[in-house]
N, C-alpha and C positions, 0 to 999 in steps of 0.2 A: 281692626288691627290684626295685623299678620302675627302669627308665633310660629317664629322659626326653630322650636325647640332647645333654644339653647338654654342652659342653666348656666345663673352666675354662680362662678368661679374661678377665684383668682390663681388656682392652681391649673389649670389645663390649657394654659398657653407656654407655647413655645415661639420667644421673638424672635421676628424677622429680623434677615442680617440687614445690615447697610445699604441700603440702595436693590434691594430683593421687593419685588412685588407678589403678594400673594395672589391665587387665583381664585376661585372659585366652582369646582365643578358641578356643574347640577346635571341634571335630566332635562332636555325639551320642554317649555312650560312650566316651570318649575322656579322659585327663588333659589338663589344662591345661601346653601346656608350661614347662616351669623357666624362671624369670628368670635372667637372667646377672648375673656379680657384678660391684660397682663398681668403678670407678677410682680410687684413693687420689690422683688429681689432683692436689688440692688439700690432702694431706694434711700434707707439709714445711711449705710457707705458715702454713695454718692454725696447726701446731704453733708456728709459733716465736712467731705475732703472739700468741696468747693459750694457751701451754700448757696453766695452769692450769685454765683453763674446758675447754678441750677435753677435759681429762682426765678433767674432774667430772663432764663430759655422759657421757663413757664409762663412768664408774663407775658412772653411774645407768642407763645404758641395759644394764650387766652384771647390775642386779638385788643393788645388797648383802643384804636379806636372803639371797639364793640362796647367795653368796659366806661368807656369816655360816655359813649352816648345812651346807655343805661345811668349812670350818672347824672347827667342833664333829663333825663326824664324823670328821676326821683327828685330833681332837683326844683321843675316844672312843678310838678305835682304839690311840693312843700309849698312852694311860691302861692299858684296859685288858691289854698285851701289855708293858709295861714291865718291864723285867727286875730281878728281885730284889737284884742285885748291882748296878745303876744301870746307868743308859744316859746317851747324851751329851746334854745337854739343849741344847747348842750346833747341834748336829747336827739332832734335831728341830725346834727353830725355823726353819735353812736350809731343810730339806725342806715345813715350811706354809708357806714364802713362794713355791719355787717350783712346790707342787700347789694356791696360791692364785692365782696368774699362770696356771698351766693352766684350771684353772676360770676366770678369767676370760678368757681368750680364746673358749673355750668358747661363754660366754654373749654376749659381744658379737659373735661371728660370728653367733650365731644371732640376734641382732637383725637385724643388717645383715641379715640374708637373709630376715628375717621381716616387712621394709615393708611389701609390700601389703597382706597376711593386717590385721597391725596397724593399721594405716591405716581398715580397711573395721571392723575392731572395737570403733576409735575408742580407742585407747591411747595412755596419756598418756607413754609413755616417748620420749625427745630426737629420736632419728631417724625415729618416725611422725609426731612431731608438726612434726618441720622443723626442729631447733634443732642436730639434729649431723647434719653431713655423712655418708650412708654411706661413701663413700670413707675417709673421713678415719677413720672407727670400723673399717673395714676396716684401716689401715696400722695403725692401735695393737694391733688383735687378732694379725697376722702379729707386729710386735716384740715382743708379749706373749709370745705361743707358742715364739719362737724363744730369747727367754731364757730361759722355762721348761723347754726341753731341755737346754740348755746349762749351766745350772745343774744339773739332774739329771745329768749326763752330771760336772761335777765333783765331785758329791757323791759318787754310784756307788752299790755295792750295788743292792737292789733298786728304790730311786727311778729309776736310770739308766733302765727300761724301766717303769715303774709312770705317768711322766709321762708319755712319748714315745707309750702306749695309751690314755691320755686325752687328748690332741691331736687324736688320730687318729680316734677315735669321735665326739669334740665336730665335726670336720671330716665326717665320713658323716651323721654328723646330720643336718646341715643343708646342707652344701655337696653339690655336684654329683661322681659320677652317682647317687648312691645315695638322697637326701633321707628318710633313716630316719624325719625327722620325720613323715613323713605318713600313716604307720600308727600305729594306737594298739599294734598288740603289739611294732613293732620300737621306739619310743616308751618303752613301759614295760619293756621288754628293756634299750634305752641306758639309762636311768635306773637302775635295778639295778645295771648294772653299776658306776656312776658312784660309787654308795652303796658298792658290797663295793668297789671299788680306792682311794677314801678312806679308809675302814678301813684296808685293807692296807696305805698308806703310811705309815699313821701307828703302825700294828705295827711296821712294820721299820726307821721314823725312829730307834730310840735309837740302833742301830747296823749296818753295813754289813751284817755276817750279820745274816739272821735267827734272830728268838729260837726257843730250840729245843719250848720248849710254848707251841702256839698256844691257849689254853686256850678249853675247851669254853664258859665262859661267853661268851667274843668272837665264839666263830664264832656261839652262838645269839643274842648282841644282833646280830652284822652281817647275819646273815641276815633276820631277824625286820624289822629297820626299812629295810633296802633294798628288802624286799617291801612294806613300807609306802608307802615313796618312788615303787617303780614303778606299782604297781597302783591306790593310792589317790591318789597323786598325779597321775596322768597322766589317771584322771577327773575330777578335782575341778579341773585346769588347764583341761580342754578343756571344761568345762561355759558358761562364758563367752563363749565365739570359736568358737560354730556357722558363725556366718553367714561370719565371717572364713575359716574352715577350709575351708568347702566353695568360697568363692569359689576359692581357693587350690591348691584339687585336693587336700587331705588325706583319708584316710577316715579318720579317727579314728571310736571308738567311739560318743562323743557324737553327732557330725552323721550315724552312720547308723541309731541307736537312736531319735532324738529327746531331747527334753528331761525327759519321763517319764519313760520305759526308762531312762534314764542317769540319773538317780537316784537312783531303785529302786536301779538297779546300783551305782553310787557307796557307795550306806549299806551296802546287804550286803557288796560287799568290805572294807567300811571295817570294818565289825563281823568279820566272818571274819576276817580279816590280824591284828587285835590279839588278838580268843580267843584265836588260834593262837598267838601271840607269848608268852600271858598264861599259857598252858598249859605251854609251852616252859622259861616260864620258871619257873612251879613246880618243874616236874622235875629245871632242869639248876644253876640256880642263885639262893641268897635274895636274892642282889645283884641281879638284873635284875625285883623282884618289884614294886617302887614304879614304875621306869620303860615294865612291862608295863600298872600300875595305871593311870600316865600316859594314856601310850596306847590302854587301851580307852575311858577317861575321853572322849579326846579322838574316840574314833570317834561314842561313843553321842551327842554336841554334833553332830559332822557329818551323822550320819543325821539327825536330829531336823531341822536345819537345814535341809538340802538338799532336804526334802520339808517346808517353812514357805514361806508366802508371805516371809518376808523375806529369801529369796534368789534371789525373781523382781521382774522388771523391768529395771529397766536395768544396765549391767555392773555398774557398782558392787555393785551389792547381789547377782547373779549372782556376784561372785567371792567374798562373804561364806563358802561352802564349803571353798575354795581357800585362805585365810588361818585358819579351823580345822586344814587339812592341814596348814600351815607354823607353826602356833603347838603342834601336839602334836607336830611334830617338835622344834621349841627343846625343849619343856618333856621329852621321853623323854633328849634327851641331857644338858641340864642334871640331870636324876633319877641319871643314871650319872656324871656327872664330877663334880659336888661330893663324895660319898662317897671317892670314888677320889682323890681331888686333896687330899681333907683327912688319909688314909690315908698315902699317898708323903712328904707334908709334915710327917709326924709319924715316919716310919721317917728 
């Protein structure tokens, strides 16, 4: 991990105006150094004159797809590891509200922290484009994070600490000194893990112990689609935001492949990660065999795509890969939780 010296501090930023990109100058061979984080200045103010907008902006600059399908994977995770003698269904629900609040701070710090990058990539979400204050998306991500401990911490059992290491991770990501984002393997490392500790929450949401058979069918969906999540997804994200990433100082895979190579790359891991998953799950279990189906389904669309002209030119149509990646994730977990949801409803 790189340390670009900066020190957190919410005082040593000065916001960018409107529609102002910042640059970064370095030396030859050198990173660009880290930007420092905003001021929530303006954040109280903001909040009271128009909560509700402020919220919305935040909502959207957290990404609800992202927030939906971290949802479905704790949700997968519950399913799958639900105890035969019942679990607290009360209990569960408290625990996806506050590893939904974790996740969302998550993502909207990593907005806040991702302006320039987005700015230079021409993204349409609130705080590239000017419409939410960083500061102010800064103060709701800290009270975000802060009740989602708080909340795990009354809950207890294994939520107590299953949140407080997704805090922490969604913070190294993107915040200072460590900026994991800026590698693609510590990148698709975070991601992975994000994928197995949803799972896990949602295993151990019935009740405070965990259940005593973690069953072979869960560890091979959570394994199989977190490797989807990390690998296929973290090229299929950065295939988009070259330009933004390199201005940025990231070496992600894509900006040092180029836009061929990463490709290329992209379809074969996309193809690899599901055989494997599709193979897995012949062996270990007939339940994961339509949501394997899913997912190769969905890889052979992205390779196909991603080497078509219709996912060259402008973002837009560059992220057409990227929304393949997030539509055979809905559809792998929707493939596991109806089965299982209409199963439990019937015991």
């Amino acid at each position: 991990m790189r340390d670009h010296g900066a020190i957190f501090s919410l005082s040593n930023f000065r916001p960018a105006q409107s529609g102002r990109v910042e640059t970064y100058p370095c030396l030859p061979g050198y990173p660009p150094p880290a930007p420092s984080l905003p001021r929530p200045s303006r954040a109280g103010q903001l909040l009271v004159i128009s909560p509700g907008r402020t919220l919305a902006l935040c909502l959207a600059e957290a990404r609800p797809a992202v927030l939906a399908i971290f949802l479905l994977r704790f949700a997968a995770g519950a399913a799958l590891g639900w105890p035969s003698a019942g679990g607290d269904f009360r209990r569960t629900c408290g625990t996806a509200l506050v590893w939904e609040l974790a996740v969302f701070f998550v993502y909207l710090f990593n907005g806040v922290t991702d302006l320039n990058e987005d700015r230079i990539n021409g993204s349409g979400r609130p705080i590239a484009r000017g419409s939410l204050d960083p500061g102010v998306a800064l103060a709701v991500a800290l009270t975000s994070a802060a009740a989602a401990v708080l909340g795990a911490l009354a809950l207890g059992g294994a939520t107590a600490w299953l949140v407080p290491v997704l805090v922490l991770l969604g913070y190294l990501y993107s915040g200072p000194p460590c900026y994991l984002k800026r590698n693609s393997a510590s990148t698709a490392a975070i991601g992975m893990a994000g994928g197995l500790l949803s799972y896990l929450a949602g295993l151990t949401s019935p009740s405070v112990t965990r259940p005593g058979n973690a069953a072979l069918t869960f560890t091979c969906f959570a394994i199989g689609a977190a490797t989807w999540m990390g690998l296929t997804g973290t090229l299929a994200k950065d295939l988009p935001d070259i330009a933004g990433d390199t201005a940025a100082g990231r070496n992600s895979a894509a900006a040092h492949l180029g836009d061929r190579k990463a490709r290329l790359l992209l379809s074969g891991t996309a193809i690899t990660t599901a055989t494997a998953f599709g193979l897995a799950a012949l062996l270990v279990s007939p339940a994961l065999r339509v949501p394997a189906a899913a997912m190769l389904a969905g890889a052979v669309c992205l390779a196909a795509l991603s080497n078509a002209p219709l996912s060259q030119g402008n973002r837009s149509r560059r992220r057409r890969p990227y929304r393949v990646f997030m539509l055979t994730q809905y559809a792998t977990h929707i493939c596991v939780l109806v089965p299982l949801l209409a199963h439990l409803r019937a015991v």
